[in-house]
C-alpha positions in Angstrom: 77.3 -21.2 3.7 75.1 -21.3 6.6 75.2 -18.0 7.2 73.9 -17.9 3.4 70.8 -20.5 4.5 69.4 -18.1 6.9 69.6 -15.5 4.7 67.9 -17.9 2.6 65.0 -18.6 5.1 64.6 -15.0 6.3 63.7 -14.1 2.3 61.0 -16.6 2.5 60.0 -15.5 5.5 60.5 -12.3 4.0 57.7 -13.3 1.4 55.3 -15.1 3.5 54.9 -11.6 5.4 54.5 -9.9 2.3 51.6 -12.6 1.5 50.2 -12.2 4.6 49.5 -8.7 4.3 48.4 -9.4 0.9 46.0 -11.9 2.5 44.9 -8.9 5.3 44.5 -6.5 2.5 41.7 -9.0 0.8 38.6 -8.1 2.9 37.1 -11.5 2.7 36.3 -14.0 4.5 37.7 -17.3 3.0 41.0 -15.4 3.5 41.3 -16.4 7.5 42.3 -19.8 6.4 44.8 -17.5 4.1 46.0 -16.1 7.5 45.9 -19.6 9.3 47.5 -21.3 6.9 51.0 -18.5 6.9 50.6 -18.4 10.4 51.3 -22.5 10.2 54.0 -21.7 7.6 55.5 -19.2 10.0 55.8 -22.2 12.4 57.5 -24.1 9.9 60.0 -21.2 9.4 60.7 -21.4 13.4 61.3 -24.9 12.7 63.9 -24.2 10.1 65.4 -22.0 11.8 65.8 -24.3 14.7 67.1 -26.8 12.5 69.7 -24.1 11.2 71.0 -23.6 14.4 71.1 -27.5 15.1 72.9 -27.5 12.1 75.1 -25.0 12.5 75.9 -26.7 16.3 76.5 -30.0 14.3 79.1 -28.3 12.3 81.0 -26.7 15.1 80.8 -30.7 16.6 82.2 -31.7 13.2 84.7 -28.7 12.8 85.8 -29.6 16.4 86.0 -33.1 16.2 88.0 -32.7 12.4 90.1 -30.4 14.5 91.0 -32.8 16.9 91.4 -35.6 14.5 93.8 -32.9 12.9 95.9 -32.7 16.0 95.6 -36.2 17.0 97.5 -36.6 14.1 99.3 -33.6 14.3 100.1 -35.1 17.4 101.1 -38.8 15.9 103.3 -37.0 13.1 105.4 -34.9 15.3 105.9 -38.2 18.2 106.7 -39.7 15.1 108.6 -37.3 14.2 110.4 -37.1 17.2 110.9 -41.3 17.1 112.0 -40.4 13.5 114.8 -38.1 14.8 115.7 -39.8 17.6 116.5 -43.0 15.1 119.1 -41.5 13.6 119.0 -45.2 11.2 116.4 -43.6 9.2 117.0 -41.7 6.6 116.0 -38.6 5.1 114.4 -39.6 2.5 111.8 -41.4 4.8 111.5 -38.7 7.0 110.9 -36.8 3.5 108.0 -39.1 2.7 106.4 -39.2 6.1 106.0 -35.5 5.7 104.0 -35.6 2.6 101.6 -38.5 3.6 101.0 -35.9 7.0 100.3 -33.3 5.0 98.4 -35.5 2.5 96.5 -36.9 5.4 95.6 -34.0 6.6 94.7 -31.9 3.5 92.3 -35.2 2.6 90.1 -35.0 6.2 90.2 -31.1 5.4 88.5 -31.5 2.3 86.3 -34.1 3.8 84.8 -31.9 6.4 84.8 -29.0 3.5 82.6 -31.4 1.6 80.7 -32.9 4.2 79.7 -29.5 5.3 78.9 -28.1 1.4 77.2 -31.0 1.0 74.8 -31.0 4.2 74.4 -26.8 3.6 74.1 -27.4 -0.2 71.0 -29.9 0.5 69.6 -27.0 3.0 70.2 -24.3 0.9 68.7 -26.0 -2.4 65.3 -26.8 -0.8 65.1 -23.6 0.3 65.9 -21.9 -3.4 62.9 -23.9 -4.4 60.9 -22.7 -1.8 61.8 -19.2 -2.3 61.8 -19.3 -5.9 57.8 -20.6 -6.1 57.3 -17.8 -3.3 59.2 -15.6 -5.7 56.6 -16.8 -8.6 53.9 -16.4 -6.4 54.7 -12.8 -5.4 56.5 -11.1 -8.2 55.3 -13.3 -10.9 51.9 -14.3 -12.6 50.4 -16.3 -9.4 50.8 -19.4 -10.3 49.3 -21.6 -8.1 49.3 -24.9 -10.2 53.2 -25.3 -9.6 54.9 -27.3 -6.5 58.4 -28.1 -5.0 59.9 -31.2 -5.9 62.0 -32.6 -3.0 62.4 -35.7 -2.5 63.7 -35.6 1.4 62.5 -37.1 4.1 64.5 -34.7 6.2 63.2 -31.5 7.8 63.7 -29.3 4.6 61.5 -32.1 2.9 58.7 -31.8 5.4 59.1 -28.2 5.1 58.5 -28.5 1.0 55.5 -31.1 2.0 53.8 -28.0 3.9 54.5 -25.5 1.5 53.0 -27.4 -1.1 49.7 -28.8 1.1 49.9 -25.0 2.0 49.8 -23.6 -1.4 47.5 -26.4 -2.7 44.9 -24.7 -0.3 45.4 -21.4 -1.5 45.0 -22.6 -4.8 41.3 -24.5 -3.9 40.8 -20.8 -1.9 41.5 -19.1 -4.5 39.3 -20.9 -6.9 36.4 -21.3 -5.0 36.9 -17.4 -3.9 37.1 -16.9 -8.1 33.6 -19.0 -8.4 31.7 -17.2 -5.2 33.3 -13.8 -6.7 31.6 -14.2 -9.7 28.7 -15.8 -8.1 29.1 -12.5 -5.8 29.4 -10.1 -9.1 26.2 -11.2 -10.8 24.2 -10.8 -8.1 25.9 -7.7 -7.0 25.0 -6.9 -11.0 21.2 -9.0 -10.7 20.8 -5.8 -6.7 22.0 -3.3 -9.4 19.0 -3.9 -11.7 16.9 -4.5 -8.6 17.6 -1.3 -6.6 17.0 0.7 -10.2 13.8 -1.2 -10.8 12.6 -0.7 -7.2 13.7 2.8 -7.3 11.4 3.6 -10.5 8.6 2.0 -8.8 8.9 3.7 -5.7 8.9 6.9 -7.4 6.3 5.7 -9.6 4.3 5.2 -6.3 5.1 8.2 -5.1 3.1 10.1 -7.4 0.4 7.5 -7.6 0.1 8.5 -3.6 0.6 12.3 -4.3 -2.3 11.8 -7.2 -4.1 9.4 -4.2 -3.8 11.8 -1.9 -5.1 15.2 -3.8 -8.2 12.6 -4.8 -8.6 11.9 -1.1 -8.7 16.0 -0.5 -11.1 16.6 -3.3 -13.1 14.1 -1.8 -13.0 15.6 1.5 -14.0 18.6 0.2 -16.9 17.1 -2.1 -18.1 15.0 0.8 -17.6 18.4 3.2 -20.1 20.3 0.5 -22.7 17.4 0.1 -22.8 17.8 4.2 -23.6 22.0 3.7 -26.1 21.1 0.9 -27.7 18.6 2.9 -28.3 20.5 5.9 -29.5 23.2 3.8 -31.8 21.3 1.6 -32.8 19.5 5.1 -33.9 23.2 6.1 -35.8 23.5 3.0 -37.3 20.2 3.5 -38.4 21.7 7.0 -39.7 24.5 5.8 -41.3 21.5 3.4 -42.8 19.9 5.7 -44.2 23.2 7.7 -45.9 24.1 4.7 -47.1 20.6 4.2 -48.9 20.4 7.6 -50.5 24.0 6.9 -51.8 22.8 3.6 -53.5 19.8 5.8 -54.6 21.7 8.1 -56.3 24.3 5.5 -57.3 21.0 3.4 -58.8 20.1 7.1 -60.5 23.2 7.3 -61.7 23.7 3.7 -62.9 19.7 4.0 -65.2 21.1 6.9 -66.3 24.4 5.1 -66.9 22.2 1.7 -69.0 19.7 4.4 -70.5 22.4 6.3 -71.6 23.7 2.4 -72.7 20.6 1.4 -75.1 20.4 4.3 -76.3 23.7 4.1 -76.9 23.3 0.2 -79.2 20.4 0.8 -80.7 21.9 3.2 -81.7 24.8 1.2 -82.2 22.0 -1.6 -85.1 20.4 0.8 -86.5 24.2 1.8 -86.2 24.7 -2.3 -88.0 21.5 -2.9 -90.9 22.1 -0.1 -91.2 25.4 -1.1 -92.2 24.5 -5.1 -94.4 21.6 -3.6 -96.4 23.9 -1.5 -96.4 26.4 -4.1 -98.4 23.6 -6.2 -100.9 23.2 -3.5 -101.1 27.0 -3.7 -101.9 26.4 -7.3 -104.7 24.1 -6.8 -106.2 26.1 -4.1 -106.1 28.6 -6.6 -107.9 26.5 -9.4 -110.2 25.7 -6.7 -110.5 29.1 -5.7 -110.7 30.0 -10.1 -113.7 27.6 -10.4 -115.4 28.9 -7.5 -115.3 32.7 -8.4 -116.3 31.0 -11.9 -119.4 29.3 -10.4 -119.5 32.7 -8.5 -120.0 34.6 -11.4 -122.1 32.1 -12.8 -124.6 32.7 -10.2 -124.1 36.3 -9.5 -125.6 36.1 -13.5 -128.6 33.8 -12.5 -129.1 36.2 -9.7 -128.6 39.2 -12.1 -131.5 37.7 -14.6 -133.6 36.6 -12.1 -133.7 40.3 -9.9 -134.1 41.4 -13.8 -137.2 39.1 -14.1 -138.9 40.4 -10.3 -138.3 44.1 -11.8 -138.5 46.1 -8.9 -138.8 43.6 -6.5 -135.6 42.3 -7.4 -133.3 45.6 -7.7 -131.9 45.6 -4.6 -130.9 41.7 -5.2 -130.1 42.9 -8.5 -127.5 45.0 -6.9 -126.2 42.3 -4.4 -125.8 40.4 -7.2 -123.2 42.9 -9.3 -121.4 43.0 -6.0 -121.0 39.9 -5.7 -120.2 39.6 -9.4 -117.5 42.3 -9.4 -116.6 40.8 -5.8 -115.9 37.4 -8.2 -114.1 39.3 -10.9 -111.9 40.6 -8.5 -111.3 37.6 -6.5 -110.6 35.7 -10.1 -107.9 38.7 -11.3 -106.4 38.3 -7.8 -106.4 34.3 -8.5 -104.8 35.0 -12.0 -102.0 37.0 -10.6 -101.4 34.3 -7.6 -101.5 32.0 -10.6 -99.1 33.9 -12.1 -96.9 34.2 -8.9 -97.0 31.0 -8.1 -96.3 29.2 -11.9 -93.3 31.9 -11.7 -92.1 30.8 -8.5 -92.6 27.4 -9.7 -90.2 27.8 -12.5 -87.5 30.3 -10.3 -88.0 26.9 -7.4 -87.5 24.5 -10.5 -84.1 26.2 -11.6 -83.4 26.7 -8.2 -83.5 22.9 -7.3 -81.3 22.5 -10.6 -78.8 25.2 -9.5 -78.6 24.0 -6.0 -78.2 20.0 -7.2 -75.7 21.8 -9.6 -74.1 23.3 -6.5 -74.2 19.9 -4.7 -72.5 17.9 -7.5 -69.9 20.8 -7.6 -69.5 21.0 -3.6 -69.0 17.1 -4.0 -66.6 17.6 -6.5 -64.6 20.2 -4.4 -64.8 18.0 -1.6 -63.3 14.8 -3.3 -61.0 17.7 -5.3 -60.2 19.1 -1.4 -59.9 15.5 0.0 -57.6 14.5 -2.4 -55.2 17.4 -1.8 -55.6 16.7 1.9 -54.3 13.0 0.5 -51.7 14.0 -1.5 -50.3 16.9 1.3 -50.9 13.5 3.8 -48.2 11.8 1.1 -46.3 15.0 0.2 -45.5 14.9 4.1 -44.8 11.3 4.5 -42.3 11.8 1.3 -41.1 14.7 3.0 -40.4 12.9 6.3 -38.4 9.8 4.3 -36.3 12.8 2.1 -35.8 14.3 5.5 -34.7 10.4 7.4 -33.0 10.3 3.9 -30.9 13.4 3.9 -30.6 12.8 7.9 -28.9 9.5 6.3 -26.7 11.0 4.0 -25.8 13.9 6.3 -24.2 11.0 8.2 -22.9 9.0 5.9 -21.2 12.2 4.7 -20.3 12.9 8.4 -18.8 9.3 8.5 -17.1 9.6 4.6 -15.2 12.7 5.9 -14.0 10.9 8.9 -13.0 8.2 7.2 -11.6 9.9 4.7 -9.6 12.3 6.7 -8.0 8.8 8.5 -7.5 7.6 4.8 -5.9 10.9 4.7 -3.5 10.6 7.8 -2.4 6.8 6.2 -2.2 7.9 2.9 -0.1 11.0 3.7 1.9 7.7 6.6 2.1 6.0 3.3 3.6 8.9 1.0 6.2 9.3 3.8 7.4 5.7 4.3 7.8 5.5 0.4 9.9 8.5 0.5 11.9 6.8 3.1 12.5 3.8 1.2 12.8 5.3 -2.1 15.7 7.2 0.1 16.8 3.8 1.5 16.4 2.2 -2.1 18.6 5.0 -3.6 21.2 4.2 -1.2 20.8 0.5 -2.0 21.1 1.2 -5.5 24.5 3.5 -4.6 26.0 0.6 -1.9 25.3 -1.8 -4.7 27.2 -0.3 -7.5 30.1 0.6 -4.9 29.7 -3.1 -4.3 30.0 -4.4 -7.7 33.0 -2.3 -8.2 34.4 -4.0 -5.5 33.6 -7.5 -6.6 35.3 -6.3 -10.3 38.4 -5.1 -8.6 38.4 -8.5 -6.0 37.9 -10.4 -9.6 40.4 -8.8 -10.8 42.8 -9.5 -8.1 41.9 -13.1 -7.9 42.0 -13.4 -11.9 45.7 -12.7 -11.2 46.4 -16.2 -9.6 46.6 -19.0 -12.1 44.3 -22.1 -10.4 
């Protein structure tokens, strides 16, 4: 019957190895108190089997001790015996009977020790059925974790049943709250599912929002790199601009001197003009003068004429003195006509002249304002010139700096593309560890759905 205990005990230590590798397979960590808590019901085991073997020591005391109670009164029978033959007054029929009260006496402590000794291993053994049997549940059943040992013993076996059900009353709260942080576990495992796939459609929607980023960035590079070459070219022409500018100003310079220089020279010749027809006018009353004296001439040459006429003879030779001097004052008066005539024409050719050369000066004052104000607008034609050129100097640089810049942008955009490659790598990877983890929630859930809490 003992022997039958330990075989007892070693099947539930049988099962709480199997449990504990149970527990080891479980990669969590709430199981440790799993581990703990066999490890403490290993103890227990020690202790039961220590008790076994006190037990088993108790019942070689009480086979001993029946044994020498049996020949104690072995012992008393046979002195008895030997009193019994020795009084040869007794008779047979006594001798008879005190056989069968020995034998009675000893067949009754025999079946006392039997029954002390089934009863003691029946109490072992029957605690430890029911400590097997809810390990048997446990195991090979549906995990039921809700059931306990009833024992009411105070003894060892009792304590052990006390453990064992403290023990499995832990699992049981384990269990449950490994059921609630599973699930707990699954939906968020579920919730990173959704997340990585989200993440990973934004990343790659990123990706070719920097892709479309960075071919923008090129194009304007290569804009900004152009606007550079067509600003130092239209700075050349703005030089060349310019160059022409300043020989324009300097030929407005030159033609505002000759249109001066003209200007002085035509009033000049206006004040010559102008002397000339007032002189001619005095030449046109010394000719009058010079008219009315040939007339008075004449005039008297006739007197003279009519007189030498009246002396006859006398007066021939006056006579002829006079017709000189008549045809002296004839000539002198046609010579006076044609001066007359010179002069009234050179009057009127001085006249037009005055009007052509005032012409000329209102003209040369017109080409002189026309000339200055060229010479103005070259003056701002240059000035606009110089800001284009400061402008374009401007731009060049700006454009200088917008490559630069851009270029950098470049570099951190092309940084950029890169790192979201990386994570969309590292997100993918996410996404894959988080399905692999939800799969292992569902088969933990699974597992752990199989104990009844």
């Amino acid at each position: 019957m003992l022997e039958r205990s330990e075989l007892e005990v070693a099947g539930i230590y049988y099962q709480l190895t199997e449990m504990k590798k149970i527990a080891s397979r479980q990669k969590t960590i709430p199981l440790e108190q799993l581990r703990t808590l066999t490890e403490q019901l290993e103890q227990e085991y020690i202790k039961i089997a220590a008790m076994n073997k006190r037990i088993e020591s108790s019942n070689q005391v009480i086979s001993e001790q029946t044994q020498d109670i049996s020949e104690k009164m072995l012992n008393q029978i046979l002195s008895q015996w030997k009193s019994l033959d020795k009084d040869a007054g007794h008779t047979l029929h006594t001798v008879s009977n005190l056989r069968q009260n020995g034998l009675l006496v000893i067949l009754a402590i025999i079946i006392a020790s039997l029954s002390i000794i089934w009863f003691i291993g029946d109490n072992i053994t029957k605690g430890l059925k029911q400590l097997l049997n809810r390990l048997a549940d446990i195991s090979d059943g549906d995990g039921d974790l809700t059931k306990r040992v009833e024992l009411n013993s105070r003894d060892e076996i009792g304590q052990l049943a006390d453990s064992f059900n403290n023990f499995i009353e832990q699992i049981q709260n384990l269990v449950a709250n490994s059921q609630r942080s599973s699930s707990e576990v699954e939906e968020f495992a579920n919730s990173n599912v959704a997340m990585a796939a989200e993440s990973k459609e934004a990343l790659e929607q990123q990706l070719g929002e920097t892709n479309s980023i960075s071919v923008s960035i090129e194009q304007l590079s290569a804009s900004a790199k152009d606007i550079s070459v067509d600003t130092e070219a239209s700075s050349d022409i703005v030089n060349s601009a310019n160059d022409s500018v300043n020989s324009g100003i300097q030929s407005s310079h030159s033609s505002v001197s000759s249109v001066e220089q003209l200007h002085i020279d035509i009033n000049m010749t206006h004040e010559v003009i102008v002397t000339l027809a007032k002189e001619a006018t005095a030449i046109g009353s010394v000719i009058g003068v010079i008219k009315a004296m040939t007339a008075q001439t004449n005039l008297l040459a006739l007197n003279a004429a009519i007189e030498a006429a009246r002396a006859g003879e006398a007066g021939r030779g006056f006579a002829v003195v006079a017709d000189e001097v008549r045809s002296l004052a004839n000539r002198t008066q046609g010579s006076a006509l044609e001066i007359e005539t010179i002069i009234t024409s050179l009057q009127a050719e001085s006249d037009r002249a005055v009007s052509t050369i005032e012409n000329s000066l209102k003209s040369a004052q017109i080409n002189k304002d026309h000339v200055i104000n060229t010479q103005n607008s070259f003056t701002e034609i240059e000035q606009s010139l110089l800001q284009l050129k400061e402008t374009m100097s401007s731009v060049a640089s700006a454009c200088n700096e917008q490559s630069q810049v851009t270029n950098q942008v470049s570099e951190k955009v092309t940084t950029v593309y890169a790192l979201s490659q990386r994570s969309a790598e590292i997100s993918d990877q996410s996404a894959k560890t988080s399905e692999q983890s939800a799969s292992s929630i569902v088969q933990l859930n699974a597992i752990l759905n199989q104990f009844k809490v």
